[in-house]
PDB file of N, CA, C and O in Angstrom:
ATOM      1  N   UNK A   1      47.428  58.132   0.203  1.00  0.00           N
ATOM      2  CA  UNK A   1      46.577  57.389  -0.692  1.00  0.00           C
ATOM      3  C   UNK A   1      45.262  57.074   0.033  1.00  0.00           C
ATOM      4  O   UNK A   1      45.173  56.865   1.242  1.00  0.00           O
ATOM      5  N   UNK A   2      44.190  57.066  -0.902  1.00  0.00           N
ATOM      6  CA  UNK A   2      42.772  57.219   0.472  1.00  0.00           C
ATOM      7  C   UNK A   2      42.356  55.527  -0.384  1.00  0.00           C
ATOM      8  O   UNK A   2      42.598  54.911  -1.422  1.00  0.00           O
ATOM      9  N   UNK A   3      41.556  55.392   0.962  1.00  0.00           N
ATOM     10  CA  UNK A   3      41.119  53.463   0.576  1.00  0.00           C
ATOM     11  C   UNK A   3      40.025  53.527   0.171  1.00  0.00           C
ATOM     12  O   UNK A   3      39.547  54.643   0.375  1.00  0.00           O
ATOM     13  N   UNK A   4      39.217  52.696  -0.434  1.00  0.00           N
ATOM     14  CA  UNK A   4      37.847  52.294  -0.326  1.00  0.00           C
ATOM     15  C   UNK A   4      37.136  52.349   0.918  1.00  0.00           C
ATOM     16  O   UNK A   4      35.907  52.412   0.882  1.00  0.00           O
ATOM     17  N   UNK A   5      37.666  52.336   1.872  1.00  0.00           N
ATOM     18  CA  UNK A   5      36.958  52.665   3.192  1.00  0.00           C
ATOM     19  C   UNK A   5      36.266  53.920   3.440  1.00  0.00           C
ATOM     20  O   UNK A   5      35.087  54.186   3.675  1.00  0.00           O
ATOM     21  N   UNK A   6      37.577  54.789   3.295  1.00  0.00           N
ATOM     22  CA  UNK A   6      37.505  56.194   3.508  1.00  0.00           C
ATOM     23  C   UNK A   6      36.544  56.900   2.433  1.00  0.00           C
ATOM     24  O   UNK A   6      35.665  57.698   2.756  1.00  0.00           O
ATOM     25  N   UNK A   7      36.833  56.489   1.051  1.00  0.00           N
ATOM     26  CA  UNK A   7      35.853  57.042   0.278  1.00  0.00           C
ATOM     27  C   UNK A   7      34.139  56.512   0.284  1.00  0.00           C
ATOM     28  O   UNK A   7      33.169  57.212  -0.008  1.00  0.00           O
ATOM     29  N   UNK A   8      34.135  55.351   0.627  1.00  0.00           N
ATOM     30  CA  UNK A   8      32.365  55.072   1.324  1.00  0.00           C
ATOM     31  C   UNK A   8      32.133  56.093   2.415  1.00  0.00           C
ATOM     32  O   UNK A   8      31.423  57.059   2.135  1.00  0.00           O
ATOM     33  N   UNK A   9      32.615  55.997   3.547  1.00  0.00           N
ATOM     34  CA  UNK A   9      32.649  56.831   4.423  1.00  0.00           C
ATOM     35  C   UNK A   9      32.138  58.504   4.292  1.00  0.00           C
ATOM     36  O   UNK A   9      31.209  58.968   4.953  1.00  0.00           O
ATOM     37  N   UNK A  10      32.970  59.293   3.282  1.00  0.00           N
ATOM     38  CA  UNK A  10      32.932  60.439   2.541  1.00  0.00           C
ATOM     39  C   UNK A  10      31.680  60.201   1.822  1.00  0.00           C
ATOM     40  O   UNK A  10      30.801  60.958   2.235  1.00  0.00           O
ATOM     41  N   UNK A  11      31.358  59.555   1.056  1.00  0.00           N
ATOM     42  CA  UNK A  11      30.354  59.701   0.066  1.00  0.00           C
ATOM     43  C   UNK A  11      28.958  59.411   1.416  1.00  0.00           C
ATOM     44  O   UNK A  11      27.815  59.734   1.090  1.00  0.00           O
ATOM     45  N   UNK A  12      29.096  59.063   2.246  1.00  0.00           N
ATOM     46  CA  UNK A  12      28.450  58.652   2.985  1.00  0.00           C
ATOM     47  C   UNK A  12      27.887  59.929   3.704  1.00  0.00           C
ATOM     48  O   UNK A  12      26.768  60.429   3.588  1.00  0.00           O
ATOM     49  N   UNK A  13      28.869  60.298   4.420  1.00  0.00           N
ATOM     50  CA  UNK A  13      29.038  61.755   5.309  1.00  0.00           C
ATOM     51  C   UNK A  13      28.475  62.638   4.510  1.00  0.00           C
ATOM     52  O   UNK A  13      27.769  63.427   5.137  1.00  0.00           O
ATOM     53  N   UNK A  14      28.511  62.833   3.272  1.00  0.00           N
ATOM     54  CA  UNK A  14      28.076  63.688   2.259  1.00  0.00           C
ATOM     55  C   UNK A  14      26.062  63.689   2.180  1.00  0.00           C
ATOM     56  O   UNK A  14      25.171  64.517   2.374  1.00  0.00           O
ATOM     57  N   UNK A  15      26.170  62.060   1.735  1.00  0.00           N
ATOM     58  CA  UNK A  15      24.528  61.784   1.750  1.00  0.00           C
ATOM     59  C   UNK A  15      24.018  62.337   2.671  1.00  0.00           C
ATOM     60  O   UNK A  15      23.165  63.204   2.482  1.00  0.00           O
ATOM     61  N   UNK A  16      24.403  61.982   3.848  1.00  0.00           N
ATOM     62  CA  UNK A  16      23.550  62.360   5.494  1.00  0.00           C
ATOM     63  C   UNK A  16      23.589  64.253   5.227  1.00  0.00           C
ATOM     64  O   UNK A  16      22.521  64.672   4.781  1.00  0.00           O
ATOM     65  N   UNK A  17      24.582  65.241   5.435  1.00  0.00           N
ATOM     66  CA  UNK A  17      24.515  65.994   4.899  1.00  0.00           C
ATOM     67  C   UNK A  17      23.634  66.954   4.357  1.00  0.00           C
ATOM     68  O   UNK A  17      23.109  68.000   4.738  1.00  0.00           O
ATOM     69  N   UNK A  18      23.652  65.927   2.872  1.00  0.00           N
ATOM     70  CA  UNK A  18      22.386  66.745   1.890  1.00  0.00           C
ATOM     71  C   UNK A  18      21.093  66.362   2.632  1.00  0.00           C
ATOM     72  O   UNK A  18      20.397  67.324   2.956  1.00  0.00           O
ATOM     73  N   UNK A  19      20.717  65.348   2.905  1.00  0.00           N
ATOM     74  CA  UNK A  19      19.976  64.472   3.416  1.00  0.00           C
ATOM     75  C   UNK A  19      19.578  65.708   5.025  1.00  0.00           C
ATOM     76  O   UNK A  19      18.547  66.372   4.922  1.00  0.00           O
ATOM     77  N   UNK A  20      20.074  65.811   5.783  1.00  0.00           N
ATOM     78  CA  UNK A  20      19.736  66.733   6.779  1.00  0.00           C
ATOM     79  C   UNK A  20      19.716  67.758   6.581  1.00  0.00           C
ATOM     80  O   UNK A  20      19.209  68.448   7.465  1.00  0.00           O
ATOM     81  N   UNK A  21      20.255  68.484   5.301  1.00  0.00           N
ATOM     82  CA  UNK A  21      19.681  69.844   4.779  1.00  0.00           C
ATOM     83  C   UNK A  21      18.769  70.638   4.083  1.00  0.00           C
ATOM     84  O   UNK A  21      18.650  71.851   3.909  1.00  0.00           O
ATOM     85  N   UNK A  22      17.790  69.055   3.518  1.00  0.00           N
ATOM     86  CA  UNK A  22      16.634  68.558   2.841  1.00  0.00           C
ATOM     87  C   UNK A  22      15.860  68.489   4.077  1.00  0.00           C
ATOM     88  O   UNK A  22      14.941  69.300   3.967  1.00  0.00           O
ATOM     89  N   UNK A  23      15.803  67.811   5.353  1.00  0.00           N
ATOM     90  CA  UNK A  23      14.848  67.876   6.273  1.00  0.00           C
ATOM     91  C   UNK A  23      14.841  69.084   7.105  1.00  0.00           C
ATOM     92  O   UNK A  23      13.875  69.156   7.864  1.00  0.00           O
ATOM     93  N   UNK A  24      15.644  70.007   7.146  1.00  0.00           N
ATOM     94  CA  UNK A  24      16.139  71.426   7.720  1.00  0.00           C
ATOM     95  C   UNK A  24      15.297  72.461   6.994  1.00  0.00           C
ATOM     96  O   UNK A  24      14.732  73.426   7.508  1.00  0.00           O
ATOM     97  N   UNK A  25      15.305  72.125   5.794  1.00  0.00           N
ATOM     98  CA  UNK A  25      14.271  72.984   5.051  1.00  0.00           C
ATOM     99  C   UNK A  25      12.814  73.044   4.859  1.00  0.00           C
ATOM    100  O   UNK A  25      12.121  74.032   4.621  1.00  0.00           O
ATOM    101  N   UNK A  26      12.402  71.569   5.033  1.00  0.00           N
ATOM    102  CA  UNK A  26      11.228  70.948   4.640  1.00  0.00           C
ATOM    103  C   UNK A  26      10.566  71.601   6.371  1.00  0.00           C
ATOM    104  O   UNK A  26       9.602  72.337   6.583  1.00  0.00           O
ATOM    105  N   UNK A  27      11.559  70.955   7.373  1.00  0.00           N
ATOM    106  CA  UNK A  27      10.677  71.461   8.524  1.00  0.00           C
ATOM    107  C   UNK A  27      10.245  72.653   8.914  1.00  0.00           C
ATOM    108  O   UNK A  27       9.211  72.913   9.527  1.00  0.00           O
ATOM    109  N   UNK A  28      11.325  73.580   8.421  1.00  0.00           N
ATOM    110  CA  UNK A  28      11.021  75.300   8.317  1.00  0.00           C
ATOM    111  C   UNK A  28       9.433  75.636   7.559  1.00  0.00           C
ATOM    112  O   UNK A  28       8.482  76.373   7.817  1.00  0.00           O
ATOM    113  N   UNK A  29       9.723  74.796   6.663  1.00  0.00           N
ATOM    114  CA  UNK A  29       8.557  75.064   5.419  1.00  0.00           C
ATOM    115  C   UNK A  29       7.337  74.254   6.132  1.00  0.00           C
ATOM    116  O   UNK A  29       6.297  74.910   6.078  1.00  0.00           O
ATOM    117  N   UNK A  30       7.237  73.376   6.588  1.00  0.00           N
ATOM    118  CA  UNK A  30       6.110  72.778   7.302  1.00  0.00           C
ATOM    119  C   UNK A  30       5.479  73.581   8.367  1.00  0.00           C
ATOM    120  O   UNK A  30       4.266  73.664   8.563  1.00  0.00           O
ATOM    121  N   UNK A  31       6.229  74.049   8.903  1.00  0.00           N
ATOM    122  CA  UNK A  31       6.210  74.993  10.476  1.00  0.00           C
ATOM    123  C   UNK A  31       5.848  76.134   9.844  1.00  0.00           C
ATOM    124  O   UNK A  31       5.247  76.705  10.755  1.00  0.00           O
ATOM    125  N   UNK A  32       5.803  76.827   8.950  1.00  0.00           N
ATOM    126  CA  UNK A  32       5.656  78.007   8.052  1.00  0.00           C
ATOM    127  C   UNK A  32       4.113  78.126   7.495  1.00  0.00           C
ATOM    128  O   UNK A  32       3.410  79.135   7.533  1.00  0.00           O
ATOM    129  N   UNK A  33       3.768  76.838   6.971  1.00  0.00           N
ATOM    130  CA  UNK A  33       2.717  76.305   6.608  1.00  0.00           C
ATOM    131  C   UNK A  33       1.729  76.113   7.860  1.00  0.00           C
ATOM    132  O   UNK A  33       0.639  76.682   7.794  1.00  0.00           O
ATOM    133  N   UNK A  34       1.997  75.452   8.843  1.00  0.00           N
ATOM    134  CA  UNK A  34       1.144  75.077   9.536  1.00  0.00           C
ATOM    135  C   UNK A  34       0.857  76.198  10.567  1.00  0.00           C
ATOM    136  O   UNK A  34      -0.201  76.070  11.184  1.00  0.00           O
ATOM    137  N   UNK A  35       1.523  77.133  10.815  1.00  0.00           N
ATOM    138  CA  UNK A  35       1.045  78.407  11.304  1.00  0.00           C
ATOM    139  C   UNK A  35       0.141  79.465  10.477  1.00  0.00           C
ATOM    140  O   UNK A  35      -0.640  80.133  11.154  1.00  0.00           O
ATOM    141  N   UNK A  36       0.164  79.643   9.342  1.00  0.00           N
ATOM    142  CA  UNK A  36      -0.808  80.337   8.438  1.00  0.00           C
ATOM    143  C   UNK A  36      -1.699  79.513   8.278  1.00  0.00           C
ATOM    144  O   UNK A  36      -2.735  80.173   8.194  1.00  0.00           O
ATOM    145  N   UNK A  37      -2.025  78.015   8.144  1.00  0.00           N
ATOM    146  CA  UNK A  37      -2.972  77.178   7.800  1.00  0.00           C
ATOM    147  C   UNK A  37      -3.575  77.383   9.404  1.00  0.00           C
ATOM    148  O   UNK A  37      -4.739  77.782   9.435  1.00  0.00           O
ATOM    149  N   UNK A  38      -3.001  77.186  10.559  1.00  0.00           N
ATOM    150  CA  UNK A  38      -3.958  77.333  11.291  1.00  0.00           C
ATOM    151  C   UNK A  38      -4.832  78.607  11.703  1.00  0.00           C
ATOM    152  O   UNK A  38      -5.946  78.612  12.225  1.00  0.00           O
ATOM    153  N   UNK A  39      -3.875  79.885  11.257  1.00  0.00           N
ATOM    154  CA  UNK A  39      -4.687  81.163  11.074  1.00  0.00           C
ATOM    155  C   UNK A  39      -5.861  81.277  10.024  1.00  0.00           C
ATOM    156  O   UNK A  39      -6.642  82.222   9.914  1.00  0.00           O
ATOM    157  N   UNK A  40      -5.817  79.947   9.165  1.00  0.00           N
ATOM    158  CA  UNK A  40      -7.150  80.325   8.537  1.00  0.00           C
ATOM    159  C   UNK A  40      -6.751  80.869   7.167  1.00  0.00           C
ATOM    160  O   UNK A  40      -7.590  81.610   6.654  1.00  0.00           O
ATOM    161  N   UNK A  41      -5.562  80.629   6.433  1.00  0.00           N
ATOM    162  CA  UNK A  41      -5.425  81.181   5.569  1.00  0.00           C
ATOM    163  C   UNK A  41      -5.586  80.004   4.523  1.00  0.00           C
ATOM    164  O   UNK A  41      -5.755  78.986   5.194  1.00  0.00           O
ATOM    165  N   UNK A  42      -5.604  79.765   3.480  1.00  0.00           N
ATOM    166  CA  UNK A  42      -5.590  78.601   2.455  1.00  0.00           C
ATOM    167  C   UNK A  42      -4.571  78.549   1.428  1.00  0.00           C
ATOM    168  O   UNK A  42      -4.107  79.609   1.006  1.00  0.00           O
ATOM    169  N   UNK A  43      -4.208  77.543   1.021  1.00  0.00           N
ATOM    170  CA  UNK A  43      -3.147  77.182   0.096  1.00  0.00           C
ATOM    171  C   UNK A  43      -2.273  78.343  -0.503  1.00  0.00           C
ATOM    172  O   UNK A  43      -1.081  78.552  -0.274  1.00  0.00           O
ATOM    173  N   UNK A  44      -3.238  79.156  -1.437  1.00  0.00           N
ATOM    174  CA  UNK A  44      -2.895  79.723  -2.490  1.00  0.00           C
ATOM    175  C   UNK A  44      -2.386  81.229  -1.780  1.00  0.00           C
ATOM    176  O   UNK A  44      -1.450  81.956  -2.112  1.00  0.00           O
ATOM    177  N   UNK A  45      -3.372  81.378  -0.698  1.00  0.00           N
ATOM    178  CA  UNK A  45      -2.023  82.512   0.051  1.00  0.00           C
ATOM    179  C   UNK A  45      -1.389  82.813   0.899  1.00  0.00           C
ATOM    180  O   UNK A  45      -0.976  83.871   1.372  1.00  0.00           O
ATOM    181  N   UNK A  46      -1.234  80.867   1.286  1.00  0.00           N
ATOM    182  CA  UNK A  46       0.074  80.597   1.654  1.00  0.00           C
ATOM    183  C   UNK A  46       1.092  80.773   0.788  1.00  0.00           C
ATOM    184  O   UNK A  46       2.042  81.526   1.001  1.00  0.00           O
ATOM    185  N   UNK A  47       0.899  79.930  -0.451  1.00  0.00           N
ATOM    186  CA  UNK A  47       1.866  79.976  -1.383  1.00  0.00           C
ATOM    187  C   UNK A  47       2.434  81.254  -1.741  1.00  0.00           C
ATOM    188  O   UNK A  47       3.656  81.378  -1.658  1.00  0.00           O
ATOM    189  N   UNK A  48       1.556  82.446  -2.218  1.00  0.00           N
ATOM    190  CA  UNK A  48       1.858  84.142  -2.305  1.00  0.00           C
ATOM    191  C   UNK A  48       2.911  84.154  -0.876  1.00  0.00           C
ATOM    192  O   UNK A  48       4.100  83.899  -1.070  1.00  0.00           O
ATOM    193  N   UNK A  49       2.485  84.425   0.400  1.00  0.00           N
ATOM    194  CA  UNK A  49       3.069  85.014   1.085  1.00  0.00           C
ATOM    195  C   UNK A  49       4.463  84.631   1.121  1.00  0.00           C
ATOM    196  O   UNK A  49       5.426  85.386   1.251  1.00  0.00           O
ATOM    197  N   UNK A  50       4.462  83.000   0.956  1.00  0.00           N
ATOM    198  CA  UNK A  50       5.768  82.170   0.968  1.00  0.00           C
ATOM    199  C   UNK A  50       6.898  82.053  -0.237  1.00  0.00           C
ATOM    200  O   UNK A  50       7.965  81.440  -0.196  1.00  0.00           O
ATOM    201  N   UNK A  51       6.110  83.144  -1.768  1.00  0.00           N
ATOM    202  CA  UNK A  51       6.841  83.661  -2.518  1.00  0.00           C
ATOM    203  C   UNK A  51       7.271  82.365  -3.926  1.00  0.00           C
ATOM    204  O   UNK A  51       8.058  82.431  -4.870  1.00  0.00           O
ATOM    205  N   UNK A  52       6.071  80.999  -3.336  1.00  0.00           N
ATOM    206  CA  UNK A  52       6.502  79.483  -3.900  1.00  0.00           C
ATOM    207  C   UNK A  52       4.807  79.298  -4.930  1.00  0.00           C
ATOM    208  O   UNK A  52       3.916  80.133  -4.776  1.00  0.00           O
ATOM    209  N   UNK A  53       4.691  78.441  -5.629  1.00  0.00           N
ATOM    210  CA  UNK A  53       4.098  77.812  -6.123  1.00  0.00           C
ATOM    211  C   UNK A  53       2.838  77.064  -5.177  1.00  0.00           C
ATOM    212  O   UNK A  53       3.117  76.305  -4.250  1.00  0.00           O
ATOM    213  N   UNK A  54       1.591  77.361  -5.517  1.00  0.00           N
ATOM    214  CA  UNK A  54       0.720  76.087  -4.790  1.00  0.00           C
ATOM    215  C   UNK A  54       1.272  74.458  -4.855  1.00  0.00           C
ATOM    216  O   UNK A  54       1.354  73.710  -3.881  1.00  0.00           O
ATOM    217  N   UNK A  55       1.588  74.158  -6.116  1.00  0.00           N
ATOM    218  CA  UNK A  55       1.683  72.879  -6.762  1.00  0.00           C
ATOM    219  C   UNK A  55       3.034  72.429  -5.560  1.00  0.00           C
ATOM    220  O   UNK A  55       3.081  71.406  -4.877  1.00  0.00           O
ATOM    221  N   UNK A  56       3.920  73.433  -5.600  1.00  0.00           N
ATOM    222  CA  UNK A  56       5.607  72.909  -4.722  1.00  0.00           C
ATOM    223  C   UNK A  56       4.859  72.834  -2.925  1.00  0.00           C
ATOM    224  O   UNK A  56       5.582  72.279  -2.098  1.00  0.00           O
ATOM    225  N   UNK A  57       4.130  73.124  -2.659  1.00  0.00           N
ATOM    226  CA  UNK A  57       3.436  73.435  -1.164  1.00  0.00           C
ATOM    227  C   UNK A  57       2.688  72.768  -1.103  1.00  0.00           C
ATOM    228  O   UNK A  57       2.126  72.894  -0.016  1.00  0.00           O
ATOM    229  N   UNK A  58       2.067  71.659  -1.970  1.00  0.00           N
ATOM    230  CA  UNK A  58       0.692  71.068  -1.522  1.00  0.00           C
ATOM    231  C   UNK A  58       0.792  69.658  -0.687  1.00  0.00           C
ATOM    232  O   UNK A  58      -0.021  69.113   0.060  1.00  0.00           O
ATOM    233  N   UNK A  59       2.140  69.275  -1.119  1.00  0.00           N
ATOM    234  CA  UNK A  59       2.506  67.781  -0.355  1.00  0.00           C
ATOM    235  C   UNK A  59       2.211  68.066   0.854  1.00  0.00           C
ATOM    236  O   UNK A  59       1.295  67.531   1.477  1.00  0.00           O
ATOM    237  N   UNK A  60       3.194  69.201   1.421  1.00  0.00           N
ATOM    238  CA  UNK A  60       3.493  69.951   3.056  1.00  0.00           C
ATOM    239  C   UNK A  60       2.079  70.301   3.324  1.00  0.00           C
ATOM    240  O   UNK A  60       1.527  69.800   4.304  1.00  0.00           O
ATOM    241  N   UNK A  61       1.398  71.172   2.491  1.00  0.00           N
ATOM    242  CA  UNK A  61      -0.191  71.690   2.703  1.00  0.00           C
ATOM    243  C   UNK A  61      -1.204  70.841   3.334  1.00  0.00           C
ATOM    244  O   UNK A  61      -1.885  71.125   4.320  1.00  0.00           O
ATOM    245  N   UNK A  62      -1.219  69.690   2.595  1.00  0.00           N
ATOM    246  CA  UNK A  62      -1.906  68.601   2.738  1.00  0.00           C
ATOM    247  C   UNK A  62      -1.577  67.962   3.868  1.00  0.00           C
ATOM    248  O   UNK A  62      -2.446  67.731   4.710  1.00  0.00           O
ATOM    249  N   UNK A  63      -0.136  67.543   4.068  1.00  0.00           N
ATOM    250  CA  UNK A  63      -0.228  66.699   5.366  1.00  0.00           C
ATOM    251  C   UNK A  63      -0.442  67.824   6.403  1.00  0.00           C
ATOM    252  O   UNK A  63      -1.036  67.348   7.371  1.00  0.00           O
ATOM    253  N   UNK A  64      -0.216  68.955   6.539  1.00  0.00           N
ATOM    254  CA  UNK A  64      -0.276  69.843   7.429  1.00  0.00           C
ATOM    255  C   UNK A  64      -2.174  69.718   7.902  1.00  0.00           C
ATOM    256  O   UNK A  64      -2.640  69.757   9.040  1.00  0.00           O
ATOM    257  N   UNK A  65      -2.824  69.586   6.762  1.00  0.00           N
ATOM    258  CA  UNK A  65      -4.631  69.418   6.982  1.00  0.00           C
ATOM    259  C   UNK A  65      -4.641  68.224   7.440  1.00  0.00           C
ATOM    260  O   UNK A  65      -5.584  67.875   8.150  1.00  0.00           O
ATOM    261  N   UNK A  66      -3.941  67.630   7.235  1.00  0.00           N
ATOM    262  CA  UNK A  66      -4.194  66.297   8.046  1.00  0.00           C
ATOM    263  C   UNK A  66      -3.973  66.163   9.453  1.00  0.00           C
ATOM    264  O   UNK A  66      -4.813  65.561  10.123  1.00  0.00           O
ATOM    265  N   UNK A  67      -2.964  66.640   9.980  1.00  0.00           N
ATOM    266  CA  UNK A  67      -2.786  66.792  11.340  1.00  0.00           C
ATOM    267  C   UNK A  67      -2.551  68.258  11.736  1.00  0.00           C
ATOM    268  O   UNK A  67      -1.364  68.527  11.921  1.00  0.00           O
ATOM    269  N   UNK A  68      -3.385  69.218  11.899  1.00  0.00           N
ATOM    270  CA  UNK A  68      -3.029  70.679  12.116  1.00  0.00           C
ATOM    271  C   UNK A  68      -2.558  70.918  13.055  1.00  0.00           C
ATOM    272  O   UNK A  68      -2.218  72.074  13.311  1.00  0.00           O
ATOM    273  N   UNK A  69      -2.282  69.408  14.310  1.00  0.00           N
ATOM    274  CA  UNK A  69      -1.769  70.606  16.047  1.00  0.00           C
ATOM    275  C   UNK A  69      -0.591  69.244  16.305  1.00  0.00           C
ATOM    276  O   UNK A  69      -0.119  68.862  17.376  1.00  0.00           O
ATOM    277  N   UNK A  70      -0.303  68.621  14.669  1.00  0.00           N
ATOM    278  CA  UNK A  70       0.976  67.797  15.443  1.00  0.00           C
ATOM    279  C   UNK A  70       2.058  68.695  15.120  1.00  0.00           C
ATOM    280  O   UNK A  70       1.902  69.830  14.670  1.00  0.00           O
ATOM    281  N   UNK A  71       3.747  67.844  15.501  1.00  0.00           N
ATOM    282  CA  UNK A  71       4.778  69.005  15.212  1.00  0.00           C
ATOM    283  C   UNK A  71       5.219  68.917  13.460  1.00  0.00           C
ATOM    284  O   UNK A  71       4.613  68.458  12.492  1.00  0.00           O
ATOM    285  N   UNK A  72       6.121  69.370  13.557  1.00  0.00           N
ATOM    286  CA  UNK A  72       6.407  69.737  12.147  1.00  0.00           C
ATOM    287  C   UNK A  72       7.415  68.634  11.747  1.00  0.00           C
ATOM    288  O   UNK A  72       7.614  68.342  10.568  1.00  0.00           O
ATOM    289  N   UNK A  73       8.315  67.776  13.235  1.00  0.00           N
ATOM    290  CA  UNK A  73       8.916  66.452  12.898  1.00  0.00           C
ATOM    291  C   UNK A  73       7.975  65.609  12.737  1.00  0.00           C
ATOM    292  O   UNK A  73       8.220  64.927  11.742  1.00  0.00           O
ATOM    293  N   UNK A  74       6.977  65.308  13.250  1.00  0.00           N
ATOM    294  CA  UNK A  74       5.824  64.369  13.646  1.00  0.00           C
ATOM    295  C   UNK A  74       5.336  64.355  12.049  1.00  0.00           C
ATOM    296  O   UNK A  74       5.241  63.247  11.520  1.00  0.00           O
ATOM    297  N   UNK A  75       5.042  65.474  11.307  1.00  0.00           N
ATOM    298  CA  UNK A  75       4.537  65.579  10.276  1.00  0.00           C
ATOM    299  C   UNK A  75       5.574  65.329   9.759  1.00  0.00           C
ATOM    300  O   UNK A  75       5.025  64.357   9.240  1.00  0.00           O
ATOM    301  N   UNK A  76       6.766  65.255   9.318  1.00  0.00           N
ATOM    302  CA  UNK A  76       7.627  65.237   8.402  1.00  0.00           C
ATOM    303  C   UNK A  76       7.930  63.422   8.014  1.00  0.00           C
ATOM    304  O   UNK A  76       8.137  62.737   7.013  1.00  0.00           O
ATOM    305  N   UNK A  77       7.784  63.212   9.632  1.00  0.00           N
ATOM    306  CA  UNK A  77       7.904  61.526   9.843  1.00  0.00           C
ATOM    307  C   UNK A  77       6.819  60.771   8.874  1.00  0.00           C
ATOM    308  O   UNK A  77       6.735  59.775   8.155  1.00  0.00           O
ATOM    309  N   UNK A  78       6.040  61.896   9.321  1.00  0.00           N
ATOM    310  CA  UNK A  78       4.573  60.614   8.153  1.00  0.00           C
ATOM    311  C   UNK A  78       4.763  61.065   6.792  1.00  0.00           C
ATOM    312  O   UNK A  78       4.203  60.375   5.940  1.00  0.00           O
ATOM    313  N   UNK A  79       5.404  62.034   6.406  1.00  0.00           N
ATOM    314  CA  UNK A  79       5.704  62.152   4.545  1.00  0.00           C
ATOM    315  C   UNK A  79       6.908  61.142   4.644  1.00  0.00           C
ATOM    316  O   UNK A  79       6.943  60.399   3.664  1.00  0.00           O
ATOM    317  N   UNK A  80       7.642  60.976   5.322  1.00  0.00           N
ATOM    318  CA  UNK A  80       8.811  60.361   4.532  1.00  0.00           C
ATOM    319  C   UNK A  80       8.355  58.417   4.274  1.00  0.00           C
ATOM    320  O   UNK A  80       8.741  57.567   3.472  1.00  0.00           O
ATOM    321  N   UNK A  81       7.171  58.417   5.667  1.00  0.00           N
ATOM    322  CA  UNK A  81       6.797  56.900   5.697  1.00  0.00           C
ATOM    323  C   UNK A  81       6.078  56.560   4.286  1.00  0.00           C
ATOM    324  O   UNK A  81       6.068  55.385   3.918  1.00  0.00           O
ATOM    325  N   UNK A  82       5.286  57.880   3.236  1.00  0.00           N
ATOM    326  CA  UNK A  82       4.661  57.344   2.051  1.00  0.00           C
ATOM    327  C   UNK A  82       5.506  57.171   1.114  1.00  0.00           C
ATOM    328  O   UNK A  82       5.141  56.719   0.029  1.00  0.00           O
TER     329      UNK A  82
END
């Protein structure tokens, strides 16, 4: 029989999870971004090469212009602080 303990716990383990497989992606995609942005390329073919939408890339785009030579955690840290 499982307790109320165990099932917070689980639902818990789960959040973190999705939750670190959401920042696993985002940092790939930041790091992805911020290497073509510093080659000089712009939004829209970033977005082409990356096979995504301008509109889904511009959050990452943007903070990436904001700090072009920090890391891709460093940057990720300041989207999650807005």
């Amino acid at each position: 029989m499982c307790n109320l303990s165990d099932y917070v716990e689980e639902i818990g383990r789960e959040d973190g999870m999705k939750k670190g497989k959401e920042a696993g992606a985002a940092l790939i995609l930041i790091s992805q971004i911020q290497k073509k942005y510093l080659r000089g390329k712009p939004l829209d073919v970033i977005a082409e090469e990356l096979e995504e939408e301008p509109a889904a890339l511009s959050v990452y785009y943007n903070a990436v212009t904001e700090n072009p030579h920090a890391s891709a955690d460093k940057i990720w840290e300041n989207l999650q602080k807005k």
